[in-house]
PyMOL Python script that loads the backbone (N, CA, C, O; Angstrom):
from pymol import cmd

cmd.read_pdbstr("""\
ATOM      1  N   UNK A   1      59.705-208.573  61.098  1.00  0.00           N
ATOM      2  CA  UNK A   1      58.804-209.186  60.146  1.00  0.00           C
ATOM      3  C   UNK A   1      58.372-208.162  59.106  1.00  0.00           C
ATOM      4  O   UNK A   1      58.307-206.988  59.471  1.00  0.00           O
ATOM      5  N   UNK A   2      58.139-208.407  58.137  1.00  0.00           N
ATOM      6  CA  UNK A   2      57.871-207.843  56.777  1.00  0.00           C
ATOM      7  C   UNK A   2      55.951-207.593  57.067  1.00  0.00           C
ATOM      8  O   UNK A   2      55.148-208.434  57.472  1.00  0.00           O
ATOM      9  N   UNK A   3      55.643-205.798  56.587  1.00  0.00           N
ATOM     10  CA  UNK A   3      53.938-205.675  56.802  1.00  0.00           C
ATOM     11  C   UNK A   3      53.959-205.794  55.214  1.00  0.00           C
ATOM     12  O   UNK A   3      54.715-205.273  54.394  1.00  0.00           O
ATOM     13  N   UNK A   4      52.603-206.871  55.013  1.00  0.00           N
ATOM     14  CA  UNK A   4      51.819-207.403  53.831  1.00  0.00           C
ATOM     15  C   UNK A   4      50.834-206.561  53.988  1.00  0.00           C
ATOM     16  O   UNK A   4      50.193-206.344  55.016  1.00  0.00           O
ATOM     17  N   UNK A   5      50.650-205.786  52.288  1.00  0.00           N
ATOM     18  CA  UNK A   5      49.549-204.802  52.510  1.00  0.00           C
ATOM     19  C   UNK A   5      48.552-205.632  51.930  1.00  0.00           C
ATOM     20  O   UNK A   5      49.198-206.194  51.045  1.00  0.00           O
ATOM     21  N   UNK A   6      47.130-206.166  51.847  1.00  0.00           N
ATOM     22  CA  UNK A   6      46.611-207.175  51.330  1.00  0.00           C
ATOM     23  C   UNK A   6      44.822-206.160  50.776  1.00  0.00           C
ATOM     24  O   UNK A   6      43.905-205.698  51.455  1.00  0.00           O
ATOM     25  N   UNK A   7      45.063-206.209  49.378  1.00  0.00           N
ATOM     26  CA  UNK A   7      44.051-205.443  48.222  1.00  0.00           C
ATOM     27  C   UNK A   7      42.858-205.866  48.828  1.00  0.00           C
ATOM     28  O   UNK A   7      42.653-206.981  49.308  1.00  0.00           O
ATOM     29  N   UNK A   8      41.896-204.689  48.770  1.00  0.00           N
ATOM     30  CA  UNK A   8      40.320-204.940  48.772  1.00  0.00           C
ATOM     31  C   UNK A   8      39.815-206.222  48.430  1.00  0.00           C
ATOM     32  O   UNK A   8      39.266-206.804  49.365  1.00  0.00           O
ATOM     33  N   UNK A   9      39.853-206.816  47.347  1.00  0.00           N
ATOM     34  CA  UNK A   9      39.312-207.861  46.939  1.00  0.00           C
ATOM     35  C   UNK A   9      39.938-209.017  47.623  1.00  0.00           C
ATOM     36  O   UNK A   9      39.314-210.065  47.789  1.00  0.00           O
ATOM     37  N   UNK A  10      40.851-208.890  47.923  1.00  0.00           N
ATOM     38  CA  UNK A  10      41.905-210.237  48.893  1.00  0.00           C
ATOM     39  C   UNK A  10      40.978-210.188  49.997  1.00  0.00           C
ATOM     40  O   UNK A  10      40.228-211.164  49.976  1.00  0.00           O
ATOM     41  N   UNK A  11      40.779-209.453  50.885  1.00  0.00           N
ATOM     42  CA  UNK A  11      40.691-209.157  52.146  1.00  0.00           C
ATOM     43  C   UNK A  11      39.907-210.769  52.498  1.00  0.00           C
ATOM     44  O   UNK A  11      40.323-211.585  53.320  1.00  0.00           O
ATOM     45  N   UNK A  12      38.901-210.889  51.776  1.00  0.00           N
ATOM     46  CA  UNK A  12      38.293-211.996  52.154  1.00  0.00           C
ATOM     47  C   UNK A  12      38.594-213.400  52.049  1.00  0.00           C
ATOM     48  O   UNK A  12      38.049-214.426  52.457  1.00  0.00           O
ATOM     49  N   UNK A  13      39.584-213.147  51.405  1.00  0.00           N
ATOM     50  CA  UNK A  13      40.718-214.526  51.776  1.00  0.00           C
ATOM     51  C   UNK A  13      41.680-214.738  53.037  1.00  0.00           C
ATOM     52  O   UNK A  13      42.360-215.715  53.348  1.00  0.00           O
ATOM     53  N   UNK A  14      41.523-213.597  53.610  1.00  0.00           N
ATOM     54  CA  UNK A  14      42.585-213.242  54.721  1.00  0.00           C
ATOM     55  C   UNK A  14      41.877-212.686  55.758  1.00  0.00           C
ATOM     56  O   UNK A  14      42.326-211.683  56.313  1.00  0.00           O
ATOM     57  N   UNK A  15      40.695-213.251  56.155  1.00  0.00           N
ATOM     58  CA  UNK A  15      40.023-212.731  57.464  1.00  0.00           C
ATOM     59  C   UNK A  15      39.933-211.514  57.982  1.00  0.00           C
ATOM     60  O   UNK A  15      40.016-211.157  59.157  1.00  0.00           O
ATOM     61  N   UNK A  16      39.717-210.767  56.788  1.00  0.00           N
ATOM     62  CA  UNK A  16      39.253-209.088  56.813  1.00  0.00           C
ATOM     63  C   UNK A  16      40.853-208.261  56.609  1.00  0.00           C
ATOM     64  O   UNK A  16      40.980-207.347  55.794  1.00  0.00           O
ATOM     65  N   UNK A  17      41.681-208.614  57.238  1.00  0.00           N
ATOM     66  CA  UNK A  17      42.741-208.469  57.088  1.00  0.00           C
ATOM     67  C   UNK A  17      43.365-207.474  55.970  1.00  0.00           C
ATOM     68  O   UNK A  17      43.479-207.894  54.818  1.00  0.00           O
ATOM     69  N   UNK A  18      43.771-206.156  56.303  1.00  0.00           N
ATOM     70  CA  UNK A  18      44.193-205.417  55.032  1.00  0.00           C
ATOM     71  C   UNK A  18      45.914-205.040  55.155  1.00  0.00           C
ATOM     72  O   UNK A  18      46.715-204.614  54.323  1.00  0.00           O
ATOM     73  N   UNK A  19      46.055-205.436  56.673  1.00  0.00           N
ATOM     74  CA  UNK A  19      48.098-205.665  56.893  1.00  0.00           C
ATOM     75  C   UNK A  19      47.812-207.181  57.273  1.00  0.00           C
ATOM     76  O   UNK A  19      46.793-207.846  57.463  1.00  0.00           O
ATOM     77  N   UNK A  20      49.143-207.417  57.296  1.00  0.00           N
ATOM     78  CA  UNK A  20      49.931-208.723  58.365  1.00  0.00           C
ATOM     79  C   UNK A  20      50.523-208.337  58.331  1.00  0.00           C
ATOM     80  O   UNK A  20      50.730-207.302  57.697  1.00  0.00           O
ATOM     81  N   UNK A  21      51.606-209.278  59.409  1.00  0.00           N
ATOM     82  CA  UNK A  21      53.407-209.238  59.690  1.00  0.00           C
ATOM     83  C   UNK A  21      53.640-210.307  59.882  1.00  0.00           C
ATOM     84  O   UNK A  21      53.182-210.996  60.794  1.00  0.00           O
ATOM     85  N   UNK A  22      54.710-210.759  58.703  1.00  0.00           N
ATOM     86  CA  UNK A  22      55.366-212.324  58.702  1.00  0.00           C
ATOM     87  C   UNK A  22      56.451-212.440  58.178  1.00  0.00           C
ATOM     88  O   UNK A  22      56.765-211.576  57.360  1.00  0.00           O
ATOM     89  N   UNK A  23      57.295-213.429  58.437  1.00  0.00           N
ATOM     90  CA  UNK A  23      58.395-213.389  58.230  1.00  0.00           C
ATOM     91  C   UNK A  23      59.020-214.292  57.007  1.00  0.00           C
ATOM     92  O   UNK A  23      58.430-215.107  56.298  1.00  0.00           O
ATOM     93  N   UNK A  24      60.243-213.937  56.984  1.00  0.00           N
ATOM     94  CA  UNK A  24      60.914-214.232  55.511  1.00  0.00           C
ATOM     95  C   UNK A  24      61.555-213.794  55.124  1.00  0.00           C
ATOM     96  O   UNK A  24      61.287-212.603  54.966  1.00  0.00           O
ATOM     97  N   UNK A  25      62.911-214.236  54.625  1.00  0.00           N
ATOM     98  CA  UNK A  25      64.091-213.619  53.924  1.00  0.00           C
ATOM     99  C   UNK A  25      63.825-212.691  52.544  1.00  0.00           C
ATOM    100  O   UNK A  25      64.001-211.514  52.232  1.00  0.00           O
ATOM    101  N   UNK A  26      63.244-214.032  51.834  1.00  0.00           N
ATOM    102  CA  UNK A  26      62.753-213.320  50.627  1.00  0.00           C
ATOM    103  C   UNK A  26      61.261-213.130  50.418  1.00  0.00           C
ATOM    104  O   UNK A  26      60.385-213.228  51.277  1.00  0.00           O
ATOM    105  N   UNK A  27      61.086-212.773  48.813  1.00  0.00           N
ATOM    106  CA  UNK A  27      59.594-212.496  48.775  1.00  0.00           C
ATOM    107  C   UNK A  27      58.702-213.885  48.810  1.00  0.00           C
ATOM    108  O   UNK A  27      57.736-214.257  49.475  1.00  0.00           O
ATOM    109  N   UNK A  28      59.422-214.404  47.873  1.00  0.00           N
ATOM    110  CA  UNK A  28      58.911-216.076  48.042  1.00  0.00           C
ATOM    111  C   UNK A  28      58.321-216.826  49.562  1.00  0.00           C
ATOM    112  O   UNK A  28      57.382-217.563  49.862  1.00  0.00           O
ATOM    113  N   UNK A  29      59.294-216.263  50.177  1.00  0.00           N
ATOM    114  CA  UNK A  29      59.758-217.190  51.939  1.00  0.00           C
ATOM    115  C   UNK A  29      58.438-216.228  52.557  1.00  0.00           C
ATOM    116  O   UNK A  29      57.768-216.881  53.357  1.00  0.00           O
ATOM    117  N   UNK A  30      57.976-214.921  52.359  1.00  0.00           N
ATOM    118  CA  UNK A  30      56.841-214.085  53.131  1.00  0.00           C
ATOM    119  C   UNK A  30      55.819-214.581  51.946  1.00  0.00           C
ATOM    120  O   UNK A  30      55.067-215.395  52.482  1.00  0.00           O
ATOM    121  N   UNK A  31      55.619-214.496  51.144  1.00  0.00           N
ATOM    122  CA  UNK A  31      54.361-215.258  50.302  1.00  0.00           C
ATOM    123  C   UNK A  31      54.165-216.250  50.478  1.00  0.00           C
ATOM    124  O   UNK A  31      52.960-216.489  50.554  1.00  0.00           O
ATOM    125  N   UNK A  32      55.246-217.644  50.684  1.00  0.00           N
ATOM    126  CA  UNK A  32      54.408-218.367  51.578  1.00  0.00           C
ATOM    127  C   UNK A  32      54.321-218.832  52.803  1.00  0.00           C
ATOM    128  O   UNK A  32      54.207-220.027  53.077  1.00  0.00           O
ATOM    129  N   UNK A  33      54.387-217.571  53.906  1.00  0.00           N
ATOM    130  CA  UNK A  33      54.422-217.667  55.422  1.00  0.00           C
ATOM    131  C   UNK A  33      52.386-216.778  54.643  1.00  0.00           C
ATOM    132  O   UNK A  33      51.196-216.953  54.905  1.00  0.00           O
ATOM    133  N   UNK A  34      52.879-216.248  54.065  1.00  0.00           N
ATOM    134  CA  UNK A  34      51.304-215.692  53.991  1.00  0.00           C
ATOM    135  C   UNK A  34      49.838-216.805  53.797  1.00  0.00           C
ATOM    136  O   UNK A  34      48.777-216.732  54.417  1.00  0.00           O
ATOM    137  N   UNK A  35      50.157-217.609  52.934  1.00  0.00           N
ATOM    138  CA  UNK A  35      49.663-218.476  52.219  1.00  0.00           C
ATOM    139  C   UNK A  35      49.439-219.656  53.314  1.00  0.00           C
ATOM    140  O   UNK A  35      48.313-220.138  53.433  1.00  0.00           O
ATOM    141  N   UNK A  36      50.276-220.014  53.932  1.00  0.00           N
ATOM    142  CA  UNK A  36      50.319-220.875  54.977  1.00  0.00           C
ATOM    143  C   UNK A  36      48.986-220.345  56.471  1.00  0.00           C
ATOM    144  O   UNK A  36      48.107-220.847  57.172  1.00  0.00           O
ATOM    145  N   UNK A  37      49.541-219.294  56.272  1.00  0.00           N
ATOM    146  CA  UNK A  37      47.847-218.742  57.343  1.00  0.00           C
ATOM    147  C   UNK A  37      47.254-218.307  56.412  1.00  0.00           C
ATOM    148  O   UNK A  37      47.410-217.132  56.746  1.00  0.00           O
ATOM    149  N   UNK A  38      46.860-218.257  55.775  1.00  0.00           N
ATOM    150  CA  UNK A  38      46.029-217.720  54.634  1.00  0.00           C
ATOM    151  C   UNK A  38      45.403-218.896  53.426  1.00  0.00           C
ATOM    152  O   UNK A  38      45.429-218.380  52.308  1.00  0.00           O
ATOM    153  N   UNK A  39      44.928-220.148  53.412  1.00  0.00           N
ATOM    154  CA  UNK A  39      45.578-221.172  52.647  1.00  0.00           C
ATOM    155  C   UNK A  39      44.389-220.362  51.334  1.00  0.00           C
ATOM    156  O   UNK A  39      44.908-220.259  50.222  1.00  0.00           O
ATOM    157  N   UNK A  40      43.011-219.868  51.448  1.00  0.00           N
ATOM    158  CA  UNK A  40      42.312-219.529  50.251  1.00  0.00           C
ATOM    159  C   UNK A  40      43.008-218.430  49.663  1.00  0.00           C
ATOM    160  O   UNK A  40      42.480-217.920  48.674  1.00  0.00           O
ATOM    161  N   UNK A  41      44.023-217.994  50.050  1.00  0.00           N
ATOM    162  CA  UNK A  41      44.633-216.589  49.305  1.00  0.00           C
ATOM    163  C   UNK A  41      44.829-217.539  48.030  1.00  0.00           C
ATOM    164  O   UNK A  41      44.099-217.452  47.042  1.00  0.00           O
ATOM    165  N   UNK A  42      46.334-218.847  48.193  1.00  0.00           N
ATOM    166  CA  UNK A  42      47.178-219.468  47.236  1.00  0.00           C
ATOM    167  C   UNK A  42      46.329-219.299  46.126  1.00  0.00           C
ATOM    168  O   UNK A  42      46.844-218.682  45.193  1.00  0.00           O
ATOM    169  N   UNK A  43      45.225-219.661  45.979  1.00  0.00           N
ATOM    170  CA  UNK A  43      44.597-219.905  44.675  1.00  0.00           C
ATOM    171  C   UNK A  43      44.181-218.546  43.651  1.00  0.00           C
ATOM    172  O   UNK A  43      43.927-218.365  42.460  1.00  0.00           O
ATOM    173  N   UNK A  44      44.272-217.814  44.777  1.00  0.00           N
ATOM    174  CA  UNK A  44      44.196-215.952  44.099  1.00  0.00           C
ATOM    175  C   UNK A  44      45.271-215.691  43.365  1.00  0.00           C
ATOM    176  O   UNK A  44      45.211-215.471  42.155  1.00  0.00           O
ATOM    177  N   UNK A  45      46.582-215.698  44.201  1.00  0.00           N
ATOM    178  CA  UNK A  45      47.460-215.919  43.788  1.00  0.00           C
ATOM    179  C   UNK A  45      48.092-216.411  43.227  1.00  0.00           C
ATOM    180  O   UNK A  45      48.816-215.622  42.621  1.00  0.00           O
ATOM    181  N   UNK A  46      48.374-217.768  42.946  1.00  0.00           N
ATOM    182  CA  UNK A  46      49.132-218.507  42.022  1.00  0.00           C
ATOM    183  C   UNK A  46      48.446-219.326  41.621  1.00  0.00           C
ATOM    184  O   UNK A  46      47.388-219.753  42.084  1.00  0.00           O
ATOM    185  N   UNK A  47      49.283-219.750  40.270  1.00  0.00           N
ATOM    186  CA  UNK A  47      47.968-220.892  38.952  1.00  0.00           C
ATOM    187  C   UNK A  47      48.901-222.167  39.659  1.00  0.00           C
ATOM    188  O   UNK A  47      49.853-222.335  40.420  1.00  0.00           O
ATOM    189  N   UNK A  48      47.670-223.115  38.633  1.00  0.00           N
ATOM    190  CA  UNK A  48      48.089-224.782  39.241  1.00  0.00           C
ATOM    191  C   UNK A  48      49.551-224.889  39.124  1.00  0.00           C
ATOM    192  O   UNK A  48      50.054-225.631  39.967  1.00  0.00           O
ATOM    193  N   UNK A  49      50.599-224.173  38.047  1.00  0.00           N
ATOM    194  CA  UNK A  49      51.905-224.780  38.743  1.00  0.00           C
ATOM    195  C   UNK A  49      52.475-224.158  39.695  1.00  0.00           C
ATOM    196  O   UNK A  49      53.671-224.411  39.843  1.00  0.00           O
ATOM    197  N   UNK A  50      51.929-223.303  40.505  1.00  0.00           N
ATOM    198  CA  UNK A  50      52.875-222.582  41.292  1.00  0.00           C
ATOM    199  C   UNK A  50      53.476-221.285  41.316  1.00  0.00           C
ATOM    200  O   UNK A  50      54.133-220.809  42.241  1.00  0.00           O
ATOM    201  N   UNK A  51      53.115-220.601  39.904  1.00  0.00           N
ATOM    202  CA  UNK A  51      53.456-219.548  39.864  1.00  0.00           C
ATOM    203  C   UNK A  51      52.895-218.432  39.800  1.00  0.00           C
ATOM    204  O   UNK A  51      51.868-218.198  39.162  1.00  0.00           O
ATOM    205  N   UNK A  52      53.542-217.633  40.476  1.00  0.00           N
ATOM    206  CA  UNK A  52      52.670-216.355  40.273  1.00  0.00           C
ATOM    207  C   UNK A  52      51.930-215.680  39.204  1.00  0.00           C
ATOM    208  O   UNK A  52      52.342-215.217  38.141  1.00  0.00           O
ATOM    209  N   UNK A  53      50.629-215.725  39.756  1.00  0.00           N
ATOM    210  CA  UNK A  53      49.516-215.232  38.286  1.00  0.00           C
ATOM    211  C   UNK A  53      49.939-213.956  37.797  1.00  0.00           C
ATOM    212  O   UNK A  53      50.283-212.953  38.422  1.00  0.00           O
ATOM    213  N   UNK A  54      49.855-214.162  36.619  1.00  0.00           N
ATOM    214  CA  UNK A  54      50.192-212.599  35.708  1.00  0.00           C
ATOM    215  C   UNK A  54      49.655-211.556  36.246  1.00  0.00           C
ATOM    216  O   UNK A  54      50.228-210.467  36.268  1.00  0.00           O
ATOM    217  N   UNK A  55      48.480-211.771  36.746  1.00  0.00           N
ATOM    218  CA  UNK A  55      47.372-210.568  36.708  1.00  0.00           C
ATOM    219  C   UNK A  55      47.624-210.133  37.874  1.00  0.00           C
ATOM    220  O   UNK A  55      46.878-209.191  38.143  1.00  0.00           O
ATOM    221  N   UNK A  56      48.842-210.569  39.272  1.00  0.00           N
ATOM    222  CA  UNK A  56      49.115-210.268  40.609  1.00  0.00           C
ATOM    223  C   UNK A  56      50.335-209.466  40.547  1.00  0.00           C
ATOM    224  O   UNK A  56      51.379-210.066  40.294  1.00  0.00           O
ATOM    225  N   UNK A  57      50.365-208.318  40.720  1.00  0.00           N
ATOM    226  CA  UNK A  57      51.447-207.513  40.759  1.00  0.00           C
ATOM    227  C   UNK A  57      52.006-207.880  42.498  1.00  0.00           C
ATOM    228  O   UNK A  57      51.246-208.128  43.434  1.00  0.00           O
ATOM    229  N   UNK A  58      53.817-207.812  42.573  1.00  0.00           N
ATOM    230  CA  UNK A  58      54.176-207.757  44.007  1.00  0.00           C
ATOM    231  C   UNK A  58      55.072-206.106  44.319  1.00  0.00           C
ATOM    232  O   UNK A  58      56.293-206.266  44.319  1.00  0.00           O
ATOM    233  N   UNK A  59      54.746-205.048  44.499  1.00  0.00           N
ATOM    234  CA  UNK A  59      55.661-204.433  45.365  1.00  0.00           C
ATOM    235  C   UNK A  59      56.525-204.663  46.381  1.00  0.00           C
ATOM    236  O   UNK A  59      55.962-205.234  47.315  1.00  0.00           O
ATOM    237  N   UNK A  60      57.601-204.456  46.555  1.00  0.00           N
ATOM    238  CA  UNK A  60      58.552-204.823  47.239  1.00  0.00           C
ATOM    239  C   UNK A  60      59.024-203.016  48.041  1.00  0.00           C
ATOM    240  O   UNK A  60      59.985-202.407  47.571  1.00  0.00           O
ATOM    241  N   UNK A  61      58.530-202.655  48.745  1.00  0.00           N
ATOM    242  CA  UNK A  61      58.991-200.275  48.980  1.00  0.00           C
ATOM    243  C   UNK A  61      58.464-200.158  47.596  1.00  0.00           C
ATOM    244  O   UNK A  61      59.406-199.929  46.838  1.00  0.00           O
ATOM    245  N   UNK A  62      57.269-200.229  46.935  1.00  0.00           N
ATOM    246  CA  UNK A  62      57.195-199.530  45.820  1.00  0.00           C
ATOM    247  C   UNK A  62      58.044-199.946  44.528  1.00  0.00           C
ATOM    248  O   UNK A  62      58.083-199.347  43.454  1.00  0.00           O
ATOM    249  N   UNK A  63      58.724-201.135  44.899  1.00  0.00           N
ATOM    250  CA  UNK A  63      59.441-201.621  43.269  1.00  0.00           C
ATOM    251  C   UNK A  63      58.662-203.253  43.263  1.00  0.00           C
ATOM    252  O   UNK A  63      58.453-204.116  44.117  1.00  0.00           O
ATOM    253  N   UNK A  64      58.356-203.077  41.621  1.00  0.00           N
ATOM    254  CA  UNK A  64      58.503-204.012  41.136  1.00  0.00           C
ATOM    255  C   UNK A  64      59.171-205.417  41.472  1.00  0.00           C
ATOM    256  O   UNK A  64      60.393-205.557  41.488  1.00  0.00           O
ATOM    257  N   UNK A  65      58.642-206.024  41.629  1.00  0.00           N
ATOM    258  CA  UNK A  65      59.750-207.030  42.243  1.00  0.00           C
ATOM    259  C   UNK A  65      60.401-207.898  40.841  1.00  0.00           C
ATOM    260  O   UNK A  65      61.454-208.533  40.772  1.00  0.00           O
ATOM    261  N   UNK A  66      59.449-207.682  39.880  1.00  0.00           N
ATOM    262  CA  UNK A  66      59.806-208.375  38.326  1.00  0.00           C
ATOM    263  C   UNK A  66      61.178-207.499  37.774  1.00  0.00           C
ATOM    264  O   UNK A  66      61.981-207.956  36.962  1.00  0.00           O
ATOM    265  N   UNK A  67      61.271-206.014  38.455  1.00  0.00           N
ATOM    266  CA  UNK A  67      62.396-205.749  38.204  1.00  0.00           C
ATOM    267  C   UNK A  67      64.006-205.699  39.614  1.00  0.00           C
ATOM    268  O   UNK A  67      64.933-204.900  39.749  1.00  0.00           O
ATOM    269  N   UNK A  68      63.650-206.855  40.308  1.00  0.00           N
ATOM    270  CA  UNK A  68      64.618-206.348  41.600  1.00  0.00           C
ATOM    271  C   UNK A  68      64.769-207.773  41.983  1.00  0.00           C
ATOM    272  O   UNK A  68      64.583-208.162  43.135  1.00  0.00           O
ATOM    273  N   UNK A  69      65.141-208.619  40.903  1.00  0.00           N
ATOM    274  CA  UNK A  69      64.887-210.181  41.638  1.00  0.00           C
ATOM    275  C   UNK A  69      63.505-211.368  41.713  1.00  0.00           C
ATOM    276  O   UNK A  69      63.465-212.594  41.819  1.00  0.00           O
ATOM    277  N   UNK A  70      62.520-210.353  41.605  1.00  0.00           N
ATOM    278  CA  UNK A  70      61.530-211.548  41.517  1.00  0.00           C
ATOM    279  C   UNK A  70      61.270-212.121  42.719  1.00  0.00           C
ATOM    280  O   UNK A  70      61.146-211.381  43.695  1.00  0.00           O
ATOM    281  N   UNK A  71      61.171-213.191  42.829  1.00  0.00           N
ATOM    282  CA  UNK A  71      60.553-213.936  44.049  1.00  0.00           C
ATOM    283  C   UNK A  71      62.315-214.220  45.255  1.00  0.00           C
ATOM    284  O   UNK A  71      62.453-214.392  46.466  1.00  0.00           O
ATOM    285  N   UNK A  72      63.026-214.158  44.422  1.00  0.00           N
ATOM    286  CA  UNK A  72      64.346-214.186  44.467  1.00  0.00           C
ATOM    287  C   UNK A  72      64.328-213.107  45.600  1.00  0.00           C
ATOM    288  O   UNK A  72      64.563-213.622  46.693  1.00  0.00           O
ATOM    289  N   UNK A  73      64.046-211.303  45.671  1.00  0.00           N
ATOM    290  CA  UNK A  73      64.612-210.696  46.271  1.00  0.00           C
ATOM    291  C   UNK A  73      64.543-210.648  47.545  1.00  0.00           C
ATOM    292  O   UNK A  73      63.667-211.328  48.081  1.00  0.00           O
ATOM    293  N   UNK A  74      65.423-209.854  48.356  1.00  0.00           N
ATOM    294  CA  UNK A  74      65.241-210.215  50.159  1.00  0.00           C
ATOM    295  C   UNK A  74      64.456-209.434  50.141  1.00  0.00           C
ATOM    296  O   UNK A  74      64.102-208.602  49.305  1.00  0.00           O
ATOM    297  N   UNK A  75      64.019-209.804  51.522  1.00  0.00           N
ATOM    298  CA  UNK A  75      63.215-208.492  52.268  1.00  0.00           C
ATOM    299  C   UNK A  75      64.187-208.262  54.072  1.00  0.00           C
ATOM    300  O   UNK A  75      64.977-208.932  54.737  1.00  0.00           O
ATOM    301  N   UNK A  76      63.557-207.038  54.184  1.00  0.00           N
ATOM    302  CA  UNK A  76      64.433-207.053  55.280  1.00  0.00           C
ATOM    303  C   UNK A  76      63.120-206.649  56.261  1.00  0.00           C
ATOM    304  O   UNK A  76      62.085-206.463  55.621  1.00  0.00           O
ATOM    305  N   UNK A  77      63.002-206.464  57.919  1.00  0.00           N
ATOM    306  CA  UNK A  77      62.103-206.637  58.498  1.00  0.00           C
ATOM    307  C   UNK A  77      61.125-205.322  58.543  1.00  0.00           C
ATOM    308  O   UNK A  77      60.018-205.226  59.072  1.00  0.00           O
ATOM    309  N   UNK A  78      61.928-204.280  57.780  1.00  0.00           N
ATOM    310  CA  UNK A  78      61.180-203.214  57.845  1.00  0.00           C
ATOM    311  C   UNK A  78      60.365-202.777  56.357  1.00  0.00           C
ATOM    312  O   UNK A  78      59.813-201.707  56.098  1.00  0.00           O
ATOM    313  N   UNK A  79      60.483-203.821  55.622  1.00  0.00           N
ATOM    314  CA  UNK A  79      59.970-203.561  54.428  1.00  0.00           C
ATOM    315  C   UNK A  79      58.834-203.907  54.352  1.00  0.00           C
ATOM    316  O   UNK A  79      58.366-204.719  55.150  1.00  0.00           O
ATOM    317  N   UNK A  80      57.972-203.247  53.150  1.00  0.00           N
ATOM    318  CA  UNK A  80      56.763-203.667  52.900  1.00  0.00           C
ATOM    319  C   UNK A  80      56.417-204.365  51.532  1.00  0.00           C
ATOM    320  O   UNK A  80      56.907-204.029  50.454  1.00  0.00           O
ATOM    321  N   UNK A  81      55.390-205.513  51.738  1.00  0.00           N
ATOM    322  CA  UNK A  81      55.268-205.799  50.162  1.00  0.00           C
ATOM    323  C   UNK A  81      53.558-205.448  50.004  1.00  0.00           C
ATOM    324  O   UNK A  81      52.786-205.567  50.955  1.00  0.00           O
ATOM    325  N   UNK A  82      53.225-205.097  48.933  1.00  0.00           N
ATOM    326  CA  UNK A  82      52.089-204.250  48.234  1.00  0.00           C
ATOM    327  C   UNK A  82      51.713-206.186  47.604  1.00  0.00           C
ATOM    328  O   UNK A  82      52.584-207.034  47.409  1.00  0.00           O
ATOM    329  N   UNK A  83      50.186-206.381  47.425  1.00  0.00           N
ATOM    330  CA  UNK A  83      49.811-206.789  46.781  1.00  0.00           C
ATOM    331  C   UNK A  83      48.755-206.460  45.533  1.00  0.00           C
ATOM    332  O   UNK A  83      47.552-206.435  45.793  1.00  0.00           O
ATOM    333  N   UNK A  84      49.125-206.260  44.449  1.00  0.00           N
ATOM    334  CA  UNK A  84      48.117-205.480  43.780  1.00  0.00           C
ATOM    335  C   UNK A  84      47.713-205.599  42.594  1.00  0.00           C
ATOM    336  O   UNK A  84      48.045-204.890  41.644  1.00  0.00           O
ATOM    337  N   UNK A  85      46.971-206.505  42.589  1.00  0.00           N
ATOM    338  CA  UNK A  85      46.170-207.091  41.044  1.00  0.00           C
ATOM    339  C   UNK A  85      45.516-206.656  40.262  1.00  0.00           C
ATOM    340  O   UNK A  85      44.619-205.907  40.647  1.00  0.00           O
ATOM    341  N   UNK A  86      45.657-206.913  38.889  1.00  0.00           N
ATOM    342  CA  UNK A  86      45.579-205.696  37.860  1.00  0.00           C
ATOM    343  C   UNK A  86      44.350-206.070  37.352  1.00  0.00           C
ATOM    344  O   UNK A  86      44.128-207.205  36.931  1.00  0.00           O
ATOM    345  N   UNK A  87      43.232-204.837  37.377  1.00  0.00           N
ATOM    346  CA  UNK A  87      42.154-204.307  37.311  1.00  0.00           C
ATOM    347  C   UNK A  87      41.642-204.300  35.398  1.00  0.00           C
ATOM    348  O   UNK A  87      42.194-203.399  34.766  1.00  0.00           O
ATOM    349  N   UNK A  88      40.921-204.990  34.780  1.00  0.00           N
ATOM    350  CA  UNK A  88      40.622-205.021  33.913  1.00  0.00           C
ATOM    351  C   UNK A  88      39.466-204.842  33.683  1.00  0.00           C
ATOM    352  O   UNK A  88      38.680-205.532  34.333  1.00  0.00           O
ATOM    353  N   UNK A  89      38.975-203.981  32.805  1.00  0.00           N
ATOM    354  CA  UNK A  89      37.261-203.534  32.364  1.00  0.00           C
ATOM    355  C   UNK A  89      37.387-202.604  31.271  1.00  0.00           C
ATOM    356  O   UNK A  89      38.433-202.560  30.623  1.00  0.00           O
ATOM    357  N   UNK A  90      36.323-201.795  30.991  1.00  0.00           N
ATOM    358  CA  UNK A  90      36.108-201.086  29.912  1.00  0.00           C
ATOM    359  C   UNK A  90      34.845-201.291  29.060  1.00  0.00           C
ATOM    360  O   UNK A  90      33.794-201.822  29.420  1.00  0.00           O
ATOM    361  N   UNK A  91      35.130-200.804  27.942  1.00  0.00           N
ATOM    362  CA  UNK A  91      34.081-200.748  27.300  1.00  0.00           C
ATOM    363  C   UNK A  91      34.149-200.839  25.929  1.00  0.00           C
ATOM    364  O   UNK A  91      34.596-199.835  25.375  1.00  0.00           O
ATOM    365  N   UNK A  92      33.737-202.031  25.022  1.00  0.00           N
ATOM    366  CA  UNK A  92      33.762-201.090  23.584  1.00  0.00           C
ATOM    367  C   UNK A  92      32.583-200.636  22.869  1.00  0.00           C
ATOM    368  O   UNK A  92      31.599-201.274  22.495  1.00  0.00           O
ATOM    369  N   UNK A  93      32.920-199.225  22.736  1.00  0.00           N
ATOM    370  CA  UNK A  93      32.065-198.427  21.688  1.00  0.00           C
ATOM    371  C   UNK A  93      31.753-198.472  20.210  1.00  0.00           C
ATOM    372  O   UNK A  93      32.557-197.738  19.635  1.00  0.00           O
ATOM    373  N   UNK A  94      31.114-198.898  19.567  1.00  0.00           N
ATOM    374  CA  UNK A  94      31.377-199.625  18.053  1.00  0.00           C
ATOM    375  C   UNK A  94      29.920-199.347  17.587  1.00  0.00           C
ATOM    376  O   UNK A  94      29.552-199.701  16.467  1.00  0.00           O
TER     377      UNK A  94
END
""", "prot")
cmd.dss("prot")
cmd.show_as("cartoon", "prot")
cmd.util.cbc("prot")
cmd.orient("prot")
């Protein structure tokens, strides 16, 4: 089974939870074995049609998965996928 590393701010969609292990060929097939025990994650994660929110990065070992296939790529049982959503703030000075 594939370990899901699951971000600070997730955690509370996933019952404290900062790994799992679930299974799935691809990234798609472990995102939604995740989602399926997890059902308040989906909405973190993906907009009303289904797709993955912009603002949700997936690691796949540290790659991109936007560059290695996408939801498309396998996983194999020793891999890890990173969940890691992109952090926006700042400030303007004016």
């Amino acid at each position: 089974m594939a370990r899901i590393l699951i971000p600070t701010p997730l955690r509370q969609f996933a019952e404290k939870n900062d790994t799992v292990e679930l299974p799935g060929a691809t990234v798609a097939e472990v995102l939604a074995a995740l989602t399926a025990r997890f059902p308040e994650l989906k909405k973190n994660l993906y907009s009303e049609e289904g797709k993955l929110r912009s603002f949700v990065n997936v690691y796949l070992n540290d790659e991109d998965i936007r560059y290695i296939g996408k939801e498309s790529a396998a996983v194999q049982d020793s891999d890890t996928l990173s969940i890691v959503p992109s952090i926006a703030g700042g400030s303007h000075v004016g």
